[in-house]
C-alpha positions, 0 to 999 in steps of 0.5 A, a space after each residue: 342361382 338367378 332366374 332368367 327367362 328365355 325368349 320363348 317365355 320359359 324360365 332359366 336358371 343360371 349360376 351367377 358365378 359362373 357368367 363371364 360377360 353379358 352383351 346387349 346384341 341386341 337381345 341380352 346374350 349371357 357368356 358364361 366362363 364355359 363359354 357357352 352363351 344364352 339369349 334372354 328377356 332381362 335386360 343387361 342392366 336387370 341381369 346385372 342387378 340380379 347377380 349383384 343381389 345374389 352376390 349380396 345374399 351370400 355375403 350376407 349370410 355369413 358377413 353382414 356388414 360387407 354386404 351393406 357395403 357392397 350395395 352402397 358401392 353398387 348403388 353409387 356405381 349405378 348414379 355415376 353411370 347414369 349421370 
């Protein structure tokens, strides 16, 4: 789970693997695979740092080397896209 907080300030918890998208419109809209959409503060970039780091926590508790690896790969992907 990632924390999140909702526009009236209050915190939310969300399944990361359960988002389908994230659009910035302009406020960050979550879809999840249920399509059910939430509205929060974090910016897509954030939410999308949030549910890598996630992703790496579990990876990393039971395959340490790929979770090196996949934020190495994340981190290049973040330089390219900001070039």
């Amino acid at each position: 789970m990632i924390e999140l907080t909702r526009l009236n300030g209050h915190a939310l918890y969300i399944n990361a693997d359960l988002i389908k998208y994230i659009e910035a419109a302009p406020d960050t809209m979550i879809t999840l695979v249920t399509n059910e959409k939430t509205v929060v503060r974090e910016s897509c970039q954030q939410v999308l740092e949030l549910a890598h780091q996630y992703k790496v926590n579990l990876l990393r508790a039971t395959w340490p080397t790929a979770a090196d690896a996949l934020t190495a790969k994340f981190a290049h992907n973040i330089e390219e896209t900001s070039r």
